[in-house]
Z-matrix of the N, CA and C atoms (Angstrom, degrees):
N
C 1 1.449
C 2 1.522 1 109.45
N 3 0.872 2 114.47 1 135.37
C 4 1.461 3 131.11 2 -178.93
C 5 1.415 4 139.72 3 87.16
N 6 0.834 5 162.95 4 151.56
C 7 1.650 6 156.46 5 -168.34
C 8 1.204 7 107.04 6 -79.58
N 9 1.616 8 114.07 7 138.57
C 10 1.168 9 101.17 8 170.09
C 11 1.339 10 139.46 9 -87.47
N 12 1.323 11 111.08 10 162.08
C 13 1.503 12 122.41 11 -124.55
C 14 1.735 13 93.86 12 -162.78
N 15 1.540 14 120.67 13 157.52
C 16 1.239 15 133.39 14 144.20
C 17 1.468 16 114.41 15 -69.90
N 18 1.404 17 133.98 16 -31.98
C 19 1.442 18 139.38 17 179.10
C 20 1.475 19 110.13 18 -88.47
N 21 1.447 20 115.19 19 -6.48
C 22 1.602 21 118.94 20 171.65
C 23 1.438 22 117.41 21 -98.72
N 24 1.078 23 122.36 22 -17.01
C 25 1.757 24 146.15 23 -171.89
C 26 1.318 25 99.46 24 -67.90
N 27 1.644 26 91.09 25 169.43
C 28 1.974 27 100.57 26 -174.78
C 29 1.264 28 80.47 27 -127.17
N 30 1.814 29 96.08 28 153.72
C 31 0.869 30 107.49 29 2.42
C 32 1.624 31 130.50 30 -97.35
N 33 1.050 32 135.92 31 163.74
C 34 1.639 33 136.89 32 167.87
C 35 1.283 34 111.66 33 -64.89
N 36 1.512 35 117.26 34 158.01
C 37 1.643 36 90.87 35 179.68
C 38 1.653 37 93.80 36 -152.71
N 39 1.374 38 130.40 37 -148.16
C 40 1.268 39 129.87 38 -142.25
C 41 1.662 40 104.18 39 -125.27
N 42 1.465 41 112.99 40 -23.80
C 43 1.564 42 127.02 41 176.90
C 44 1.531 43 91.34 42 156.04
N 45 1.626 44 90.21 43 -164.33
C 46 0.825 45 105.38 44 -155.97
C 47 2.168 46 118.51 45 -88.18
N 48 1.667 47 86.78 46 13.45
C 49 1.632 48 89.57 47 165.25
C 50 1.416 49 115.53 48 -134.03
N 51 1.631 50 92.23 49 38.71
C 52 1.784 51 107.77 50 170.88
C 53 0.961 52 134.37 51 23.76
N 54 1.444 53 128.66 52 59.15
C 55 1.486 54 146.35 53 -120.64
C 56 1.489 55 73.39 54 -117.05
N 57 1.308 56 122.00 55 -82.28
C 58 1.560 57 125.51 56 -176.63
C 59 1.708 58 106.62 57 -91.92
N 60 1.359 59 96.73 58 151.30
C 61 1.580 60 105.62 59 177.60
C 62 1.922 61 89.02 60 -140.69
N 63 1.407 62 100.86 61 138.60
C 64 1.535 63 113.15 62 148.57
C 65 1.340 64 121.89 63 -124.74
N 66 1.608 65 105.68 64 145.96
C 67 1.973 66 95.33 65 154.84
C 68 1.426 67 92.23 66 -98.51
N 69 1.307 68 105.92 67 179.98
C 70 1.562 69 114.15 68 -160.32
C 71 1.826 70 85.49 69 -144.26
N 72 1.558 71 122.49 70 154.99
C 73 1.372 72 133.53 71 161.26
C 74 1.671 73 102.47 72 -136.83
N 75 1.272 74 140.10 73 97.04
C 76 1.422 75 128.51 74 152.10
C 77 1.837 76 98.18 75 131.85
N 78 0.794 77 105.10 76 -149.47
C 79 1.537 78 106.23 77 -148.51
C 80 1.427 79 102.70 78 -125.99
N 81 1.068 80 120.75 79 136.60
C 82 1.943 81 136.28 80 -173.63
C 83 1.662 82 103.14 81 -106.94
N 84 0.810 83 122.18 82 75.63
C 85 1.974 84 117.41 83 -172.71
C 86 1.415 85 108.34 84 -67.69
N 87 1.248 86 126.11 85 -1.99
C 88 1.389 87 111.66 86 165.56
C 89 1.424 88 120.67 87 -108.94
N 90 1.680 89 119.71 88 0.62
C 91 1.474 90 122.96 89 179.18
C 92 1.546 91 116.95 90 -24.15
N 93 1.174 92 96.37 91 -54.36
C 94 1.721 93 95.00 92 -173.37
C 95 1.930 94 109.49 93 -50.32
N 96 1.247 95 124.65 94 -31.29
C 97 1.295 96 112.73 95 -157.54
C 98 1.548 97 90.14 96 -90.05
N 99 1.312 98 115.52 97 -30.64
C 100 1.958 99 128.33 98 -164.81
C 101 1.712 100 84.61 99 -64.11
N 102 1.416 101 112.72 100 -58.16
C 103 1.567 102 101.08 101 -179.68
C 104 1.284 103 121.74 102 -45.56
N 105 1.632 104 98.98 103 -69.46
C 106 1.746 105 94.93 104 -164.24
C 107 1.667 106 101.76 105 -58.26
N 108 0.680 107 142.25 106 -11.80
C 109 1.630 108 141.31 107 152.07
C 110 1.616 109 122.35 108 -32.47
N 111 1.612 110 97.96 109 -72.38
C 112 1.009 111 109.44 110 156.86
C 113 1.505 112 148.94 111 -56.02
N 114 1.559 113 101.86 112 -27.04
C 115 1.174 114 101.03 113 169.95
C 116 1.484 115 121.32 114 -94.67
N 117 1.593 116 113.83 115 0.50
C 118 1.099 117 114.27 116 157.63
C 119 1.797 118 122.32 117 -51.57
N 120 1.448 119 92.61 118 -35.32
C 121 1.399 120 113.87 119 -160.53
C 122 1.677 121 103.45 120 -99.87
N 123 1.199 122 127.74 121 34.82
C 124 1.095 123 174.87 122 109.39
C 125 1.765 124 96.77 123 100.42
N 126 1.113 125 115.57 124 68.26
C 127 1.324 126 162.66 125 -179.78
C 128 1.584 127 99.00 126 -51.90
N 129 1.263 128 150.50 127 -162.41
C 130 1.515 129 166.25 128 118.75
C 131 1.586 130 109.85 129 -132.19
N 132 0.945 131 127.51 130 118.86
C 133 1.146 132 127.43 131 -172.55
C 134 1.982 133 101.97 132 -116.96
N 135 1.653 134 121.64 133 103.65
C 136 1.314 135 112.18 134 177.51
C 137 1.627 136 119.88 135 -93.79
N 138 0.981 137 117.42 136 6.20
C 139 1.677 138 121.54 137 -155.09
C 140 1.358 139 89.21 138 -133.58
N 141 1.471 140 109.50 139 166.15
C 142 1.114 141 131.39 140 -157.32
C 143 2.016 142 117.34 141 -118.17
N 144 1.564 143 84.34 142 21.85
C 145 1.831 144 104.76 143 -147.94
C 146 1.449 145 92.73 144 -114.18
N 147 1.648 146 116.59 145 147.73
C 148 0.736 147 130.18 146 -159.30
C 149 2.064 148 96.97 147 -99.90
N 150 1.376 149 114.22 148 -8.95
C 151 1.071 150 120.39 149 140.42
C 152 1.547 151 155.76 150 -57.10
N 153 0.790 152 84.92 151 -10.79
C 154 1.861 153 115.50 152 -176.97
C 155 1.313 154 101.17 153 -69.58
N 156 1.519 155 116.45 154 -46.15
C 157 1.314 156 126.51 155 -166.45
C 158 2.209 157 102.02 156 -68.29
N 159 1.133 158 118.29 157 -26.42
C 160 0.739 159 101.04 158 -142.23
C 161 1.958 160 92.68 159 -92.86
N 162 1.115 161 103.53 160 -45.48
C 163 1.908 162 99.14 161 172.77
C 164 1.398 163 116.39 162 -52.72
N 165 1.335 164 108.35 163 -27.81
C 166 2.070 165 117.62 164 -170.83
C 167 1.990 166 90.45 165 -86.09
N 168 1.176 167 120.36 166 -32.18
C 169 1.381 168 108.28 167 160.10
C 170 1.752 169 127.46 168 -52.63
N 171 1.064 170 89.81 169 -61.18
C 172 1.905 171 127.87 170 171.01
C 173 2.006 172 77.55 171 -30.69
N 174 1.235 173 90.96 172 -94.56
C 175 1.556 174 98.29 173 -166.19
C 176 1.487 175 109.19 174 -34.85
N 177 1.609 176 129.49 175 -54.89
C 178 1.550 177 124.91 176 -156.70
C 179 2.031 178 92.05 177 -56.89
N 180 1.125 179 92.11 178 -51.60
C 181 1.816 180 117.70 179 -165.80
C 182 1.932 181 92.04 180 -42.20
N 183 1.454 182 121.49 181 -54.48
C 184 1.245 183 108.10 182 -170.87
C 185 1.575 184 121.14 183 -100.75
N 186 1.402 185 114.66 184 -0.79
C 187 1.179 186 127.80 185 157.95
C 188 1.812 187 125.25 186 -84.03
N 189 1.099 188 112.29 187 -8.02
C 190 1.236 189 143.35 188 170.35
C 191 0.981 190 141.86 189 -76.83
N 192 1.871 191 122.51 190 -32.16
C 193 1.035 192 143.62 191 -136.86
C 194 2.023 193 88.59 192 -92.56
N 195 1.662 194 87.24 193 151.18
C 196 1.397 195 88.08 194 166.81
C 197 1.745 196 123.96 195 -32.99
N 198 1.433 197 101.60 196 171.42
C 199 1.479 198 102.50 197 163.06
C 200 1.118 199 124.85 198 -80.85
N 201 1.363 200 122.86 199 129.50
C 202 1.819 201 118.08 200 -178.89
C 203 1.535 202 98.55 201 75.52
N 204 1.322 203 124.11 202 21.57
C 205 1.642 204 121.67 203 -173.81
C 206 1.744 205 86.20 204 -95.64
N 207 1.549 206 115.37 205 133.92
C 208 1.680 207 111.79 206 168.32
C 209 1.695 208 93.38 207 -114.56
N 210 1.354 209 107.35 208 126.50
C 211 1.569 210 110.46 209 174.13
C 212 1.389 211 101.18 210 -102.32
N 213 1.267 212 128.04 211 167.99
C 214 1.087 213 127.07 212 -163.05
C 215 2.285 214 87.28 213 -131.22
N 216 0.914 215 93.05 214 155.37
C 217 1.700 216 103.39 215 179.49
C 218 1.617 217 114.52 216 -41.94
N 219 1.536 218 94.50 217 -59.24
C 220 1.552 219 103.08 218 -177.54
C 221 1.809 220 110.52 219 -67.81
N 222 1.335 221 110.91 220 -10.95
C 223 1.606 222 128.59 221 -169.35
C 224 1.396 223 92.43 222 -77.56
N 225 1.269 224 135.76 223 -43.13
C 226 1.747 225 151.79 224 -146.74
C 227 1.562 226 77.74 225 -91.04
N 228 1.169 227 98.57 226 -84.08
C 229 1.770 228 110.53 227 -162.50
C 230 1.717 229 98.89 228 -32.15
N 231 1.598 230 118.96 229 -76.73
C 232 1.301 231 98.61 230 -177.06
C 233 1.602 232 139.28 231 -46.33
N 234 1.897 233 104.06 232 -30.77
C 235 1.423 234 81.47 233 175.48
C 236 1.750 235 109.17 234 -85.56
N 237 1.227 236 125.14 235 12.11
C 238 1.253 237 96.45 236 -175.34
C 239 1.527 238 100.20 237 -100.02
N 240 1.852 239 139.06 238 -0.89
C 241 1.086 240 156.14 239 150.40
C 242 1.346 241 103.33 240 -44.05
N 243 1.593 242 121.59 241 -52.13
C 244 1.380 243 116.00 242 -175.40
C 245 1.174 244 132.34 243 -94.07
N 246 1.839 245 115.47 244 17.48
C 247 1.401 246 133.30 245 140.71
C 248 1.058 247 123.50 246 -93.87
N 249 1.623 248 126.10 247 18.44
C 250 1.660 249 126.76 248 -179.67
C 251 1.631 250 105.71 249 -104.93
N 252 0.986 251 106.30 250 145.51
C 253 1.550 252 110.42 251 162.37
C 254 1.418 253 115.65 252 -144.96
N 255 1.105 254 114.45 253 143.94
C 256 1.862 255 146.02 254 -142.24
C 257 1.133 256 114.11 255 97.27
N 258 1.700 257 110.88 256 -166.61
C 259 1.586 258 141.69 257 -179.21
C 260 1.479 259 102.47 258 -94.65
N 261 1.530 260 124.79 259 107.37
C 262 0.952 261 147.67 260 161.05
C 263 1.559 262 118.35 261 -126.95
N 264 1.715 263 105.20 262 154.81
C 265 1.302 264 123.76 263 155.63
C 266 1.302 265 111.41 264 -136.84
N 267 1.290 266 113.09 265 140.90
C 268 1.792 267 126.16 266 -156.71
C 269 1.894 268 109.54 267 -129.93
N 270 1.268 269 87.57 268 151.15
C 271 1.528 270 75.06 269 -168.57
C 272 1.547 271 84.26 270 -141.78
N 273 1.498 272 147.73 271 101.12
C 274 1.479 273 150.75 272 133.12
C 275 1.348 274 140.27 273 -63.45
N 276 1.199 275 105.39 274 149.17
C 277 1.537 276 120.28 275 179.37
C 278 1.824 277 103.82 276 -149.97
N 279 1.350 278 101.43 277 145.14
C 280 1.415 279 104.69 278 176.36
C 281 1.736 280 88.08 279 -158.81
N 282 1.779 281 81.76 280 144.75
C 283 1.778 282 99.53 281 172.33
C 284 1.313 283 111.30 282 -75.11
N 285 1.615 284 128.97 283 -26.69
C 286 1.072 285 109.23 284 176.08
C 287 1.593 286 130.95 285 -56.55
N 288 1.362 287 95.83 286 -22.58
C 289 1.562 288 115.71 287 -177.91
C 290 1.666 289 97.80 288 -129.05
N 291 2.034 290 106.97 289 93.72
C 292 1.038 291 103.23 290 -160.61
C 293 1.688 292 87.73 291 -85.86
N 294 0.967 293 145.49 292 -55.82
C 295 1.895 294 158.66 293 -135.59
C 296 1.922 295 89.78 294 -88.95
């Protein structure tokens, strides 16, 4: 989705203290609803990519978590796998979970 661009490129990331970064391969068919979600949740969305959605998830998902909840990296990644729908391959990194 989108033209290319320096603001459309991977990787995508989480804001502006790049907490999560993804590359993305294939198509997310529900982006639009993951956004307006997010931007309820007062989100910025600059790109035009149906990737975008997926690090600003990353982030809500581990900033979110219960109280006293410890997620573990691969814990983030899966649940935010099990709010995607289409054919994707994903590739993450986050500073919170530098190793």
């Amino acid at each position: 989705h989108g033209e290319p661009s320096e603001r459309n490129s991977h990787p995508q990331s989480s804001g502006e203290d790049n907490s999560f970064m993804v590359v993305h391969n294939g198509i997310i068919t529900n982006f639009k609803d993951i956004k307006l979600f997010l931007e309820k949740e007062n989100y910025v969305f600059t790109s035009e990519t149906d990737t975008e959605v997926i690090p600003k998830l990353a982030h809500y998902i581990y900033h979110h978590r219960e109280e006293g909840e410890t997620l573990t990296f691969t814990e983030v990644v899966e649940r935010v796998i099990s709010q995607l729908e289409g054919a994707f391959a994903l590739v993450f990194k986050s500073t919170v979970f530098p190793k």
